[in-house]
C-alpha positions in Angstrom: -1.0 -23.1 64.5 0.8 -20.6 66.3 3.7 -22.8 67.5 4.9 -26.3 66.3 5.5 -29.9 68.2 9.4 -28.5 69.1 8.8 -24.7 69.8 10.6 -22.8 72.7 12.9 -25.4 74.9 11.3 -28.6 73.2 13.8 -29.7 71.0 14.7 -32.3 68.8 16.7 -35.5 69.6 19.0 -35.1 67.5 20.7 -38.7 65.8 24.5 -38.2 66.0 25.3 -40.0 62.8 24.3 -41.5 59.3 24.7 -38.4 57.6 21.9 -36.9 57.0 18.0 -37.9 57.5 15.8 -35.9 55.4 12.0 -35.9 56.4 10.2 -34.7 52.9 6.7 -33.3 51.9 5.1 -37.1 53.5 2.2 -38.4 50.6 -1.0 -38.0 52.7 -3.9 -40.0 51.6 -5.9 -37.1 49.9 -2.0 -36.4 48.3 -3.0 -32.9 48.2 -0.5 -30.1 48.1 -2.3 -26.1 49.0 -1.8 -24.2 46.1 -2.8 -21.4 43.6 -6.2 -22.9 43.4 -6.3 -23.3 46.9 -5.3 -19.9 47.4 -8.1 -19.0 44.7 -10.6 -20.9 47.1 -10.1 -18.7 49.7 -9.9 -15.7 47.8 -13.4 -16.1 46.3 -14.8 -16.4 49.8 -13.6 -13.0 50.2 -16.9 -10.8 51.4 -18.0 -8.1 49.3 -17.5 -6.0 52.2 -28.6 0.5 25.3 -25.0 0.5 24.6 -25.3 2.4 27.7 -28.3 3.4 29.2 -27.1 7.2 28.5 -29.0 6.7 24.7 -31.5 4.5 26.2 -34.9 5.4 23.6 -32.6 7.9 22.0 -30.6 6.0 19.3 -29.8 2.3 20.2 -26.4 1.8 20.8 -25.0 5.1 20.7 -24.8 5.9 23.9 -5.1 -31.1 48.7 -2.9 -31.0 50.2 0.0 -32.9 50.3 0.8 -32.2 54.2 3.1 -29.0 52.7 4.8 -27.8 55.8 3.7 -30.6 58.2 6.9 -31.9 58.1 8.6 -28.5 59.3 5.8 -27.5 61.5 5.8 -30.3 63.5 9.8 -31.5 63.7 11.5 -28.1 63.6 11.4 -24.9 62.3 13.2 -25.3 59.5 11.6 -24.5 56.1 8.4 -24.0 54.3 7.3 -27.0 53.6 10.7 -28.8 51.7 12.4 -30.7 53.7 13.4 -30.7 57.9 17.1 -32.4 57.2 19.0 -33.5 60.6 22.5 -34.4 60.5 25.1 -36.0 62.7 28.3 -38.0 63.0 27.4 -41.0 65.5 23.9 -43.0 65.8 22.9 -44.1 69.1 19.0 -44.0 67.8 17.1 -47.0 66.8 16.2 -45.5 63.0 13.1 -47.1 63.2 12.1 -45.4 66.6 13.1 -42.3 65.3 11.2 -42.8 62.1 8.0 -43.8 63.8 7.9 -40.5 65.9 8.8 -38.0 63.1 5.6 -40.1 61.5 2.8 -39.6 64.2 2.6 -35.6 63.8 3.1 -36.1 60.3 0.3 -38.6 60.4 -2.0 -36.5 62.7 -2.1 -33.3 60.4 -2.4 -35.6 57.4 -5.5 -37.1 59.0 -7.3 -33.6 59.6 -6.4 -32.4 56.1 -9.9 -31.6 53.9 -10.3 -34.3 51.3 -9.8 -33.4 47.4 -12.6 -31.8 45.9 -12.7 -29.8 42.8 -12.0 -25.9 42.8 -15.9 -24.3 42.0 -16.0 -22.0 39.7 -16.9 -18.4 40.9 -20.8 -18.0 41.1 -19.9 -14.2 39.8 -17.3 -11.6 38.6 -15.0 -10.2 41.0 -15.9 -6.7 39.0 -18.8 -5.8 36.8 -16.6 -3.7 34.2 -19.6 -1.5 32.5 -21.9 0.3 34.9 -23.7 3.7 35.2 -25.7 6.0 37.4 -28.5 8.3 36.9 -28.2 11.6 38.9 -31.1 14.0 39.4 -30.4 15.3 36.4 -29.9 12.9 33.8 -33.2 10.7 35.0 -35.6 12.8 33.0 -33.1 12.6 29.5 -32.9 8.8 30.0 -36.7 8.5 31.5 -35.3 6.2 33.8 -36.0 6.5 38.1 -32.4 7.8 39.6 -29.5 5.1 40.7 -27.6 6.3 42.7 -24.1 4.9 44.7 -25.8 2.8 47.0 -27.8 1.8 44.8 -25.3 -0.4 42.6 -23.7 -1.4 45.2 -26.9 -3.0 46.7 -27.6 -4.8 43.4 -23.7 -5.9 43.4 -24.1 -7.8 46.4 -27.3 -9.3 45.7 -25.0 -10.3 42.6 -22.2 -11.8 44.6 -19.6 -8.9 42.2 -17.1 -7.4 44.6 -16.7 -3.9 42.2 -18.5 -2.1 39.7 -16.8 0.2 37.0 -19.2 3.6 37.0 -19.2 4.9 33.6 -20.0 8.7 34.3 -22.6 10.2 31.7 -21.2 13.5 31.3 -20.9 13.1 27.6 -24.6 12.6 27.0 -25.0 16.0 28.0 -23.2 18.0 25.2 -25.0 15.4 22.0 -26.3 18.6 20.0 -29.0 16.3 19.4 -30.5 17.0 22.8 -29.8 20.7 22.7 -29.5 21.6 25.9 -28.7 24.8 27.4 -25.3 25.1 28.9 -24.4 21.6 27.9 -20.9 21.7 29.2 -21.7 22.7 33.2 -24.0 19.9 32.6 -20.9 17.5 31.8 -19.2 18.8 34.8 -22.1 18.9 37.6 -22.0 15.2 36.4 -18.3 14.0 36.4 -18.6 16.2 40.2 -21.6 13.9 41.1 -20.5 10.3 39.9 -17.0 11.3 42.3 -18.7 11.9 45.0 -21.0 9.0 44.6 -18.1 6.5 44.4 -16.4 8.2 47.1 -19.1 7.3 49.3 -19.5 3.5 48.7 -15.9 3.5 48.2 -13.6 1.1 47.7 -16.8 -0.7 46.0 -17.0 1.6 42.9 -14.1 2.9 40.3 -14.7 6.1 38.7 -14.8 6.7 35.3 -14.4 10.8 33.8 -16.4 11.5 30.5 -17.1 14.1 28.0 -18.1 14.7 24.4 -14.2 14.9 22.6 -15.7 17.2 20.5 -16.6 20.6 22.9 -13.5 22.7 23.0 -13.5 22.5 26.7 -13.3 18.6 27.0 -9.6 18.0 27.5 -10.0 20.4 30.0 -12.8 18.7 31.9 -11.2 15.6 31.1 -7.7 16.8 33.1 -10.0 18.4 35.6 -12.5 15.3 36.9 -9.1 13.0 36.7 -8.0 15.5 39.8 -10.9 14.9 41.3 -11.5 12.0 44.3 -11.9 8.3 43.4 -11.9 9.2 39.1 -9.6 6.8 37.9 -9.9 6.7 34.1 -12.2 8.5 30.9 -14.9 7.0 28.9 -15.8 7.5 25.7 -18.8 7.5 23.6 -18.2 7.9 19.7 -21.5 7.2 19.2 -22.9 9.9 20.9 -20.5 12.3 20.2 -21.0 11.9 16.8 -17.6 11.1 15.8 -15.9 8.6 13.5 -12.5 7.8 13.3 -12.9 8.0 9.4 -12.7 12.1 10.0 -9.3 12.9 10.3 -10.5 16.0 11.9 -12.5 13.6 15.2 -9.5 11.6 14.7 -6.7 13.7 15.8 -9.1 14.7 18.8 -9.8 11.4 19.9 -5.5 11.2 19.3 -5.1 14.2 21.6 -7.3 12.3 24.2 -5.4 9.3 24.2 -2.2 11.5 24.5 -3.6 12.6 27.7 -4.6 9.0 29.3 -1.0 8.5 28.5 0.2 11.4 30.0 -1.8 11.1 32.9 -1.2 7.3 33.2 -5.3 7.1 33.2 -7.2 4.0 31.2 -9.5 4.9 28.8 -12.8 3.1 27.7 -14.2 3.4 24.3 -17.3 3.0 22.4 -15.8 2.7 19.2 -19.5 2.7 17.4 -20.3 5.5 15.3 -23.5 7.1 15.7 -26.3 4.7 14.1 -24.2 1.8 13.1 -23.3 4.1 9.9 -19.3 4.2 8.7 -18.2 1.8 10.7 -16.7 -2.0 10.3 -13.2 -3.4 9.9 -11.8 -0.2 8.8 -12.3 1.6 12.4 -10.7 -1.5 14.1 -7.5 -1.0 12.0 -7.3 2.9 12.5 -7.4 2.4 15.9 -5.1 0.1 16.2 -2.7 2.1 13.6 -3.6 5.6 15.0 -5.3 5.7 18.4 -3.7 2.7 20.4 -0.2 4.2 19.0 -0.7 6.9 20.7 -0.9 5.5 24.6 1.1 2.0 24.7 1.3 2.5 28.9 -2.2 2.8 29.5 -5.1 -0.1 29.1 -7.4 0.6 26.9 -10.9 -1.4 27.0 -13.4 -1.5 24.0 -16.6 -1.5 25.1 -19.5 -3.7 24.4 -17.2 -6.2 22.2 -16.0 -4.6 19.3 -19.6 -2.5 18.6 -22.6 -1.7 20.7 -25.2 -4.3 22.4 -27.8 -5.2 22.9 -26.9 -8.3 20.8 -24.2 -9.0 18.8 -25.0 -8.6 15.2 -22.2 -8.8 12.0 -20.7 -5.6 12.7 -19.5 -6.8 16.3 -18.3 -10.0 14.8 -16.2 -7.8 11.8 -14.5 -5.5 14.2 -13.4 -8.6 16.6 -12.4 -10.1 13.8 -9.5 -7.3 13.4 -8.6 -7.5 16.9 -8.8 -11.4 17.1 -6.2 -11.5 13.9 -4.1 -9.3 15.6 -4.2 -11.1 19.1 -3.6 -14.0 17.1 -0.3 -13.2 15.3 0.6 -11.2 19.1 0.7 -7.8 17.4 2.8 -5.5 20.2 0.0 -3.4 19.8 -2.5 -5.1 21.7 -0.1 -5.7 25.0 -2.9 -3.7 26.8 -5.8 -4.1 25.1 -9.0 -5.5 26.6 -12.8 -5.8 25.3 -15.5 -5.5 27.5 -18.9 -7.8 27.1 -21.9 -6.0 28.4 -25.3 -6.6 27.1 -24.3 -8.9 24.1 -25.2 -12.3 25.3 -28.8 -11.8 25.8 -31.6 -14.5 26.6 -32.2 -14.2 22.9 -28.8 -14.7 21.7 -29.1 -18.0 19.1 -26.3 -21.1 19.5 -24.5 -20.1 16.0 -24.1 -16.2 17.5 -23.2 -17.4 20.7 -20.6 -20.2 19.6 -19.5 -17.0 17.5 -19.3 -15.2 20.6 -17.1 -17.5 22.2 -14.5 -18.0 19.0 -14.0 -14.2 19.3 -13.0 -14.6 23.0 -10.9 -17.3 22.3 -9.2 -15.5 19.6 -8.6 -12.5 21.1 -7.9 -14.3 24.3 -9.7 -15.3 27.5 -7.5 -13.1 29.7 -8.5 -9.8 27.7 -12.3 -10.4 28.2 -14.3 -8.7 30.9 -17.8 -9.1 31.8 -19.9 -5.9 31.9 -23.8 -5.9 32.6 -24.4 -2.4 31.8 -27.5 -0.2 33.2 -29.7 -1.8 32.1 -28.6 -5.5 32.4 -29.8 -8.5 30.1 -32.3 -10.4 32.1 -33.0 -7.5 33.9 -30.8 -7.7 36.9 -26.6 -7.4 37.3 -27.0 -11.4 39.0 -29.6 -12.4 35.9 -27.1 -11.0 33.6 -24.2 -12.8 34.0 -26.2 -16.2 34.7 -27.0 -15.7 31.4 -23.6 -15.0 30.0 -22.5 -18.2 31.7 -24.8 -20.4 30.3 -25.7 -19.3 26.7 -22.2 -19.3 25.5 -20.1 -22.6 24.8 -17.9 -22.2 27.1 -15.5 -24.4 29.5 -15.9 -23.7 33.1 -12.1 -23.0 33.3 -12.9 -20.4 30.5 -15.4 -18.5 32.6 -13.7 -18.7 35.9 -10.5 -16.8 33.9 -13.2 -14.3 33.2 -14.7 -13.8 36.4 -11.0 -13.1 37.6 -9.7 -11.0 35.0 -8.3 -7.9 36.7 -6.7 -5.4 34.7 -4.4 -2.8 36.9 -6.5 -0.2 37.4 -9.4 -2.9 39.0 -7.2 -4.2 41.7 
């Protein structure tokens, strides 16, 4: 309300003794105090306003309230909801007359409070973390029918997903397995495109910068798209690149890269996979943790498709999390801003022992470092299909996925 019982020239009668009366938080019947979950309530009613499609066909995976503030709002304006105290020196007030008209306001907003009813959980993320487009150009590579801006966001709110996290594809370009001519205008005319598609179905979409770590041009694209409108991080793609962080010659690019999200304050995402599957394990989680993460402790850094590639998640997914899960465990510093994104590996397919697997990795590595991802191509066929299937293939509590469907790092918000 915009005024309470004793606004403007109403005021109190004031007792003139006893000390001092203090009229508390009164219990309501529903004893129900607005809170954080409250506050969540209303916050989800908020209107909207394979490893990535890029290698699709090309090599798989590479690319109640207590009455809180009755009490203050309806005897005085004094506090937010503690306690309304009055104090005096003589009483000439029957107490219990005085007691029974604090009550009846008290009484009144108690008896139009809502009932207690469990917090429901969120019927979808707040942010889809993994998401692509397909420009003009890049259809015909993927053999895919274009996607553009609108598009997404279309298929976000038919999803009930507030934000989408576009991946640009200008890496796929320069993969000398495609041989294409002039690969690195290619990679710009991209990163240009996917910033001018976010711009326009802005603030819906967060853009992502990308290129092959590998062209000598690509820190300088990199530093370029990141001036450019709405690109708020890079993405990359080890897979397609072709790198592995078991070269020390890719490593100390994909170091130099790093030391530029750093400098620039810019999140990366990472495909840690190496092309095919091949040279890769445990031992790529622990270099990247010794040499890569080392080199940008500011930033947050997301690992794509948890721990590997999807669709799926076979051993190799399960022996890189294992790395980071140990390390979450013992809370090595070096995962303050680490988070692992889960697109396209809880499938329709998935069986109970992977997907209670599944769920111990997120547990170990912690709840709040997991965000949902449905990728382009989305299992079950659709972003809203995708994560109903995420929800209810993997073993876990409904508190589990609501922390989940909330997580937020910085640069989402």
């Amino acid at each position: 309300m915009a005024r309470d019982d004793y606004s403007d020239d109403r005021k109190p009668i004031m007792p003139k003794s006893v000390g001092a009366l203090k009229i508390r938080d009164y219990d309501c019947p529903h004893n129900l105090r607005p809170g954080p979950a409250q506050k969540r309530v209303n916050d989800v009613h908020k209107s909207p306003g394979q490893d990535s499609a890029s290698d699709c066909g090309e090599d798989q995976c590479d690319d109640g309230f207590k009455c809180h503030c009755a009490a203050s709002q309806s005897l005085a304006r004094g506090g937010k909801g503690a306690a309304t105290t009055f104090t005096a020196t003589n009483v000439y007030v029957d107490m219990k007359i005085l007691l029974r008209l604090a009550a009846v306001p008290l009484l009144a907003a108690c008896a139009t409070t809502p009932a207690s009813a469990p917090v429901p959980p969120r019927a979808a993320p707040i942010v889809d973390y993994h998401q692509h487009l397909v420009s003009p150009g890049f259809a015909p590579i993927v053999k895919l029918p274009e996607r553009d801006g609108a598009a997404l966001v279309k298929e976000l709110d038919a999803a009930g997903i507030e934000k989408a996290v576009v991946l640009s594809v200008g890496y796929s370009f320069a993969d000398e397995r495609k041989a294409l001519p002039d690969p690195d205008r290619l990679t710009r005319e991209q990163n240009d495109w996917t910033s001018a598609e976010v711009v326009k179905n802005a603030p819906r979409l967060i853009g992502f910068c990308s290129a092959n770590p590998l062209r000598p041009v690509a820190l300088e694209e990199l530093e370029r798209c990141l001036g450019l409108p709405a690109m708020t991080g890079i993405k990359l793609h080890l897979g397609n690149a072709g790198i592995t962080l078991r070269d020390p010659a890719h490593l100390a690019r994909i170091q130099e890269v790093f030391a530029l999200a750093q400098r620039r304050r810019a999140p990366v995402l990472v495909h840690m996979r190496a092309r095919g599957g091949t040279n890769y394990g445990a031992e790529d989680a622990n270099i990247f943790l010794d040499k890569v993460v080392a080199q940008a402790p500011d930033i947050e850094i997301v690992v794509a498709h948890f721990g590997a590639s999807g669709p799926g998640y076979p051993p190799q997914n399960d022996e890189v999390m294992a790395v980071f899960g140990a390390a979450a465990e013992r809370n090595d510093p070096r995962m303050a801003n680490v988070y692992f994104d889960i697109s396209s590996n809880v499938t329709d397919e998935i069986t109970p022992a992977d997907a209670a697997l599944v769920a111990q990795r997120i547990r170990q590595v912690g709840t709040k470092r997991v965000l949902y991802g449905s990728d382009l191509v989305p299992p079950g066929g659709s972003i809203r299909r995708g994560w109903e299937i995420f929800r209810t293939k993997l073993p876990l509590t409904a508190a589990e996925l609501e922390q989940i469907a909330n997580n937020q790092p910085g640069f989402a918000r």
